[in-house]
N, C-alpha and C positions, 0 to 999 in steps of 0.2 A: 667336363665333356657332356656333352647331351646325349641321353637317355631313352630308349625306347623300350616298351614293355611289350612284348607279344607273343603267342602261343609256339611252342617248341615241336620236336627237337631244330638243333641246329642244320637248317637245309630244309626245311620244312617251308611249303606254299607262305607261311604267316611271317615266317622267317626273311625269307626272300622280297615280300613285298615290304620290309620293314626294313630292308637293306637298300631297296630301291630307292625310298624315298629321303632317309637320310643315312648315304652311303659311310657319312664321318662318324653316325653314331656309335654309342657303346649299347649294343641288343642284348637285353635281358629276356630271359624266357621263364615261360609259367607254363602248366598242365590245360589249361583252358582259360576260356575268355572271363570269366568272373571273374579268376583270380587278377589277371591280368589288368578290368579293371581297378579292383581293387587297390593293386599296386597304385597304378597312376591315381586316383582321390587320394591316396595315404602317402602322396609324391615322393614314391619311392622309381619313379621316371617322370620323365618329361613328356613325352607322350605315349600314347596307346595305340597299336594298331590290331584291330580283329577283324576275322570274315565275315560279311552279313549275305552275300547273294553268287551262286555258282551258276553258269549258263546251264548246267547238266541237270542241279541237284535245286533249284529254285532257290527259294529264301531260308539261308540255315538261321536256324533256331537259336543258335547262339546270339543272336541280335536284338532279343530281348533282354538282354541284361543291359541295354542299353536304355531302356525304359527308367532304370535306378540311377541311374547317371545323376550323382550328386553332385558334382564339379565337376567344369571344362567343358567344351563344346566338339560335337563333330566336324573337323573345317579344311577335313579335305578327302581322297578317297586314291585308291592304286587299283587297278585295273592289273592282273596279271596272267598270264597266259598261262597254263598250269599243261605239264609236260607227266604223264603220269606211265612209269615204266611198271616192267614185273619181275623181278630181281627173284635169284636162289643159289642154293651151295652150288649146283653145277648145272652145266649143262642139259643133261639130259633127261633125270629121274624125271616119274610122271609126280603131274603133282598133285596132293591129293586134298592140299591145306592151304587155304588163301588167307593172310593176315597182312593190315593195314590199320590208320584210325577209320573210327565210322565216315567221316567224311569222304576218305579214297575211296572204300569200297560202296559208296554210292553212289559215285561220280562214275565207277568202273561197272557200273552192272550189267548195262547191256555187253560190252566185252566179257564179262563172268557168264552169263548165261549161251554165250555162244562159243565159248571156247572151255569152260571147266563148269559145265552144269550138274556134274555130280560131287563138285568140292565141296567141302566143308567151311564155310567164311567163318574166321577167327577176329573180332576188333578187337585192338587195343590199345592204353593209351598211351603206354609206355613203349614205345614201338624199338629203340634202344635194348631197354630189356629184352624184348623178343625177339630180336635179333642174335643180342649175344647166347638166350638159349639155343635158339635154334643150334649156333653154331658149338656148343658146349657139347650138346646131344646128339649133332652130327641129323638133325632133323631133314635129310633130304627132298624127303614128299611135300618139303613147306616152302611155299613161294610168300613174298613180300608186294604189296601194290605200293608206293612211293613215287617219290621226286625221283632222277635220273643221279643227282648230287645224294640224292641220301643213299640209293645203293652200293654207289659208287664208291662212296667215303666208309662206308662198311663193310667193304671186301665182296660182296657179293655177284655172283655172274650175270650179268644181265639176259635174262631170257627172251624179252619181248618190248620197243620201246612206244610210246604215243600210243596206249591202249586206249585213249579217252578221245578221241578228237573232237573240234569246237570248243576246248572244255576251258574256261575262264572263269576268274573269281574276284569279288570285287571286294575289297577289304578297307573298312571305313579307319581314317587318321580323327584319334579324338588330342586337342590340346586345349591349352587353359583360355584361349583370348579368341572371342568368335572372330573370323573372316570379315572381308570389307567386302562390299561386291566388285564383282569383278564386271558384269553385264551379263553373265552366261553361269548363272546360279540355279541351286538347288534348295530347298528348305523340308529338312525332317522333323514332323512333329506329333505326336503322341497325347490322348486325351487321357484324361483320370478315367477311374471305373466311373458310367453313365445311370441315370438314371431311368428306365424304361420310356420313351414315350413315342405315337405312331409317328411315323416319317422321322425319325430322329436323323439317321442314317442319309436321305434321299437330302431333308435341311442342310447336312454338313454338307454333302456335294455341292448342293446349291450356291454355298455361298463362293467355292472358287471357280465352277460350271458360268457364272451369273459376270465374272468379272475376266471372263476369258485366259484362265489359269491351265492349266494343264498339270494333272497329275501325273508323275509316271512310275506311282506306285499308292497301295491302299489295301491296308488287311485290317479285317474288325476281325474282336476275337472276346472271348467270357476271359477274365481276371480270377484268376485261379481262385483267392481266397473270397471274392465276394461273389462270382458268377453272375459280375455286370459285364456290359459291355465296354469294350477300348479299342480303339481306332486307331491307329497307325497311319500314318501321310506322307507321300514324300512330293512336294508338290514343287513346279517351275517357279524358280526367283527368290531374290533374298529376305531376309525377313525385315532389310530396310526397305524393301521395293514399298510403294503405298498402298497395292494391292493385296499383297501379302499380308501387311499389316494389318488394312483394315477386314481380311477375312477373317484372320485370328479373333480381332476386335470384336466382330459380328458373331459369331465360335461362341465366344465367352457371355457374351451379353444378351444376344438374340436368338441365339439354338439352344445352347446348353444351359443358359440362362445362370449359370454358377460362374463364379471367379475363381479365377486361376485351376481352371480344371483342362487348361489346352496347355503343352510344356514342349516347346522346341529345345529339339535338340541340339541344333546346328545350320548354318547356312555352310556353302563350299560349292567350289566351281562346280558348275555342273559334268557327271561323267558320262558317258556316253559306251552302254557296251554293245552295241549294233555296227557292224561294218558299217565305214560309210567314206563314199568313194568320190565325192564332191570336196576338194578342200575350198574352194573360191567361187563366188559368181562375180560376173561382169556386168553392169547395167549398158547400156544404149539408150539413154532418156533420162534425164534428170528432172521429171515434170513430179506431182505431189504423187501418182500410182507407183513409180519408183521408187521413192523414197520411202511410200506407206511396205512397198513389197522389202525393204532392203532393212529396215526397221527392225521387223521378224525374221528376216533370213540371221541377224545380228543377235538374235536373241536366240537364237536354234546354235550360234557356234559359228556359223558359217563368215569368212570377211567377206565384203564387198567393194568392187570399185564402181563407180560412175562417172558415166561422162555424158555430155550433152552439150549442145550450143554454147554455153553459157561457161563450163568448166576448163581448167587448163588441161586438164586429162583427155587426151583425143585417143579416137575409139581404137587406130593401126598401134599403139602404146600400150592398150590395154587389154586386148584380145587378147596376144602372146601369154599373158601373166595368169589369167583363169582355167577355168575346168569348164565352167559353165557360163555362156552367154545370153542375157535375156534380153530381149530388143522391145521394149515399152514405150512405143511412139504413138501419133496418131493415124487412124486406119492408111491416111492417105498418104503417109509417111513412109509404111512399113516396108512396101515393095523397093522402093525408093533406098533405103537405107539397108534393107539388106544384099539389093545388087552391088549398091556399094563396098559393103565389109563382110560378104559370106566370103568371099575368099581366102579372107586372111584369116578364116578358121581352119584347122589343122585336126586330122582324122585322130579320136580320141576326144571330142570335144563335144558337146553338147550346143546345143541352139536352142533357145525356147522365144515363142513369140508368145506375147503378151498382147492378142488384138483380139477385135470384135468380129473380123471378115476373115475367114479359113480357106477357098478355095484359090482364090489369086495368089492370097499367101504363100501357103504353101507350096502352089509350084513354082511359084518365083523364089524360094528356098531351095527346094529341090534341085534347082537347075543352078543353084548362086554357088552352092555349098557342096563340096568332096562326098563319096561315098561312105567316108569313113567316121561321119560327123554325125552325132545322133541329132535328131530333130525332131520337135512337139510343137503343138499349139496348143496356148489355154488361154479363155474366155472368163475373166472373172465378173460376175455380173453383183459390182459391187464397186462403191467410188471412194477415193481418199478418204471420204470423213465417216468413214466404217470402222466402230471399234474393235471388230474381231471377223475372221469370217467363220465363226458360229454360225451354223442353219444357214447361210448364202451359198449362193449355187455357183457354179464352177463347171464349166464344158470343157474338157478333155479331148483333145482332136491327136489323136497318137498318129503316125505315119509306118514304114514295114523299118524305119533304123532308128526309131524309138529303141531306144537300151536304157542299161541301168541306169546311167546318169537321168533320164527323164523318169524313171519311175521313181527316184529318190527325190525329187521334187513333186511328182504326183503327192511320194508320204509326208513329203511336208505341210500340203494341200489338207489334207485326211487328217492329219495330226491336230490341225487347228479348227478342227469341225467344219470345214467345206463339204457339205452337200456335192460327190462329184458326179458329172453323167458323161459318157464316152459318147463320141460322135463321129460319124464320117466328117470329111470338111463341106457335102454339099447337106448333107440333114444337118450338119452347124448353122449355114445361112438362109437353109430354107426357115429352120424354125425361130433364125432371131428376125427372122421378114414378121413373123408373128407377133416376137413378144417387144419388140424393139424399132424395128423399122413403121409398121401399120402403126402402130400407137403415135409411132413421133409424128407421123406425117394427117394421124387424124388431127391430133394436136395442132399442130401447125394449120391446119384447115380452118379449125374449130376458131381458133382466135382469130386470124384472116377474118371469118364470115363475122362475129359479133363486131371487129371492125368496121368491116365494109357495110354492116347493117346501122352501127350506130346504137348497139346496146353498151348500156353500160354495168361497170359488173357489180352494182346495187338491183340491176332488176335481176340479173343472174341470180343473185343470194337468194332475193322475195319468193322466186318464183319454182328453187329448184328442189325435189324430191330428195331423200337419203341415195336412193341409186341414183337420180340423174349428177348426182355431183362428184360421181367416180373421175368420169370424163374430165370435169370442168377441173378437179385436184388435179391429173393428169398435166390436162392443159396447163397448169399452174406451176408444177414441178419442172416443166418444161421448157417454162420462161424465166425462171428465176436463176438458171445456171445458166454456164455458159454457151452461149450459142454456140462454139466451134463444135463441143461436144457432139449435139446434136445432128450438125450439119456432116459433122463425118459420117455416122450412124445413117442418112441419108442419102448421103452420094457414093456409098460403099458399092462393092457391085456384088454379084452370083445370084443363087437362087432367091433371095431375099425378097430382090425386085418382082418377084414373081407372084410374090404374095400377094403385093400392093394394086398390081397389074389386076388379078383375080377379083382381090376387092373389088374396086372399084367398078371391073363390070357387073358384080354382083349387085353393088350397090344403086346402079343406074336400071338394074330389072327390078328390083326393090322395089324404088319408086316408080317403075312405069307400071305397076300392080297397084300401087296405093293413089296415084293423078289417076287412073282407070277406076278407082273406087270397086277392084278387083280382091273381095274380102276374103274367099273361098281361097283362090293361088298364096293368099299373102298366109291363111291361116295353112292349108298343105306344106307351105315353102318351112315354117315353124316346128311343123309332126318329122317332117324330111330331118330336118337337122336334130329335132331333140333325140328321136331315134339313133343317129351316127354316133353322137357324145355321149349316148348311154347316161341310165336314169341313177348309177354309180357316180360317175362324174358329174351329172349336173347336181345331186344330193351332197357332195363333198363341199363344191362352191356354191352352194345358196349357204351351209354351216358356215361356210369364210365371210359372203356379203353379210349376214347377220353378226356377224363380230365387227364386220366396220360399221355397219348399223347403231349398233352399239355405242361404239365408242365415236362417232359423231354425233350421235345424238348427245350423249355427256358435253362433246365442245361446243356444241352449238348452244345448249343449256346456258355456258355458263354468262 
């Protein structure tokens, strides 16, 4: 029969999680987690299971004896919902003695100090034991904190139940054979005691920060007997992922510059102790932004389906089946396609549009789509062949039925380093007229006129400045991809065009100061504007054009 080792007594949170996961087993119990390793290295079970993390009580301490871990690997984890009663001889007496392990009564504290702030807190480990004194000596003043099964099963009257709420504990499965991956991993790993040196700490980040890893856990701490430093990790993905690998790799060689001073402990699906109220997304666009978005939705946990022109999956098939629907078409697509299928969404569901243009959109959502449908727009300003959205920006256009489903994909946004900024939907299109519409459309001008002039782009190169070839890259960027792109970006409609509009008469006074040979208006028109943008912002971006300075002058060197 297979074997489980884990922390007592019988009915106990450790007990329980260890019954959940192999309900056939034969559960051996130990006083604490050491021993309990211990058993399992001296395979005296088959596996191990102990608590490392409580939503109440943060990272128990007991989880450094995982650090010693001589054999077997951590390769899976139980999530348990921890039900914490107050159990005594009877009903009524007051009570003047609270006994539990240390862990109950730290999970219980806030309950303790609002209901029995002049009791006496007794820990203990033998909690068996002291129960049967109590009951021996008739100890009435003495209340128990426990499981509801542990009071239960020991005669005691239940006085008060769920003193703890929110309260959850995550208890790591150690066994002998590491995990495969599954796609939706974790990896824990642990350095030797360190040897002092500056940024040591900031280096190790760097190496999973650098390849778009995500931690979602990190304690550095002194080594009791040497009072070096030891880093603790628990980082996204398995330790066959290549990223994983080669961070480790980079750990050992490149930061720490010693071998074998980095020691995983385990790979295991990943566990997830945050509510989370999205089980599904839905695609609407099978183009490469879909697929790059659906990639990491896959890697978060989350399934997805997709459909598009091209798929046997049609969209009326697949809307029923999700939680959440994301429509990632092109601008000119979008209104189009959600008059189409807003209706066949259903109140409790989510909508997200994945465009450029906010104002049309959204009301053509608004008006497609039931009251009872939550609805968002985001703007990613960022294109398939982006490794991560680290430091990429991300517009946020919420609406008044924005709900939690949209904000569980805002954290999804946040979680992978998205830069987000909140927008009305007309400040969205006023200011992509700025960064996105003017640009395209000077571009587009810019190449038109060295056409229609007959330059060609060797006298461009001879002749152009470090700043004057900001423009000419622009221009460059612009023709190298695809023109639908572009051309959507252009023919989008709201405030955007307003922009272009304003240019353009500006740029027509411009020049009717400089054919006037009108130096005075032209230098005024100069002091006007440096003053609006403030001598903060214009000092920020001359530090940015001196970085690209830089680093074209390197290219052009070589």
């Amino acid at each position: 029969m297979v074997t489980i080792a884990t922390v007592g007594p019988q009915g106990s949170q450790a007990w329980q999680a260890a019954q959940r996961y192999l309900p056939q087993a034969q559960i051996t119990l130990f006083p604490d987690s050491k021993e309990v390793i211990c058993a399992f290295e001296e395979g005296a079970a088959d596996f191990a299971v102990i608590p490392i993390y409580n939503t109440r009580e943060g990272q128990i301490k007991e989880v450094r004896v995982l650090e010693e871990l001589r054999k077997g690997y951590w390769i899976d984890n139980i999530v348990l919902p921890i039900q914490l009663s107050l159990g005594a001889l009877d009903e009524s007496t007051e009570l003047t003695v609270l006994a539990g392990s240390a862990t109950a009564i730290k999970q219980c504290e806030d309950f303790i100090a609002a209901h029995f702030p002049d009791a006496s807190i007794l820990t203990v480990k033998n909690l068996d034991a002291h129960i049967a004194e109590m009951k021996h000596l008739q100890l009435r003043g003495h209340g128990v904190i426990e499981t509801e099964a542990i009071i239960r099963d020991n005669g005691l009257v239940m006085r008060q139940r769920e003193v703890a709420p929110h309260n959850r504990t995550r208890f790591a499965v150690l066994g002998p054979v590491m995990t495969v991956p599954t796609g939706h991993d974790s990896t824990a790993l642990f350095t030797q005691p360190l040897r002092d040196r500056v940024g040591l700490l900031y280096d190790i980040l760097g190496e999973f920060s650098s390849r778009g890893i995500s931690l979602l856990d990190l304690r550095s701490e002194n080594d009791v007997k040497s009072q070096r430093l030891r880093v603790y990790i628990e980082a996204e993905g398995h330790v066959d992922d290549p990223a994983i690998r080669q961070a480790v790799e980079r750990l050992e060689g490149h930061v720490i510059q010693e071998a074998r001073t980095v020691k995983v402990l385990g790979s295991y699906p990943r566990v997830e102790m945050r509510t989370r109220y999205i089980k599904n997304f839905g695609f609407i666009g099978s183009g490469p932004m879909s697929r790059w978005f659906v990639d990491r939705l896959n890697s978060e946990g989350y399934p997805t389906l997709v459909c598009g022109r091209s798929t046997v999956l049609r969209p009326q098939e697949m809307i029923p089946q999700v939680d959440v629907v994301v429509i990632c078409v092109p601008i000119s697509a979008t209104g189009p396609t959600v008059q189409q299928y807003g209706a066949l969404l259903r109140d409790g569901q989510a909508l997200i549009l994945l465009a450029g243009e906010a104002e049309d959109s959204i009301d053509c959502a608004l008006a497609a789509t039931s009251p009872g449908v939550e609805l968002m727009l985001v703007h990613n300003l960022w294109g398939p062949k982006a490794a991560t959205m680290k430091d990429k920006n991300a517009v946020v256009v919420r609406t008044n039925r924005s709900g939690q489903l949209c904000s569980e994909f805002e954290s999804f946004l946040y979680k992978h380093g998205a830069e987000i900024f909140q927008d009305t939907p007309a400040k969205h299109d006023l200011l992509m007229g700025v960064s996105q519409k003017l640009p395209t459309a000077i571009s587009l001008a810019l190449a038109m006129t060295l056409r229609e002039r007959g330059i060609s782009p060797e006298d461009i190169a001879s002749h152009s400045t470090l700043t004057s070839l900001y423009g000419i890259l622009a221009m460059a960027r612009i023709h190298v991809q695809n023109p639908q792109t572009y051309a959507e970006i252009m023919a989008a409609k709201g405030q955007g065009n307003t922009i272009v509009d304003t240019f353009y008469g500006n740029l027509k006074q411009v020049m009717s100061h400089a054919e006037s040979g009108d130096i005075a208006a032209l230098c005024a028109t100069m002091v006007q504007s440096r003053d609006y943008l403030s001598e903060e912002f214009l000092a920020a971006r001359m530090e940015q054009a001196l970085a690209v300075d830089q680093t074209l002058g390197r290219i052009l060197l070589r």
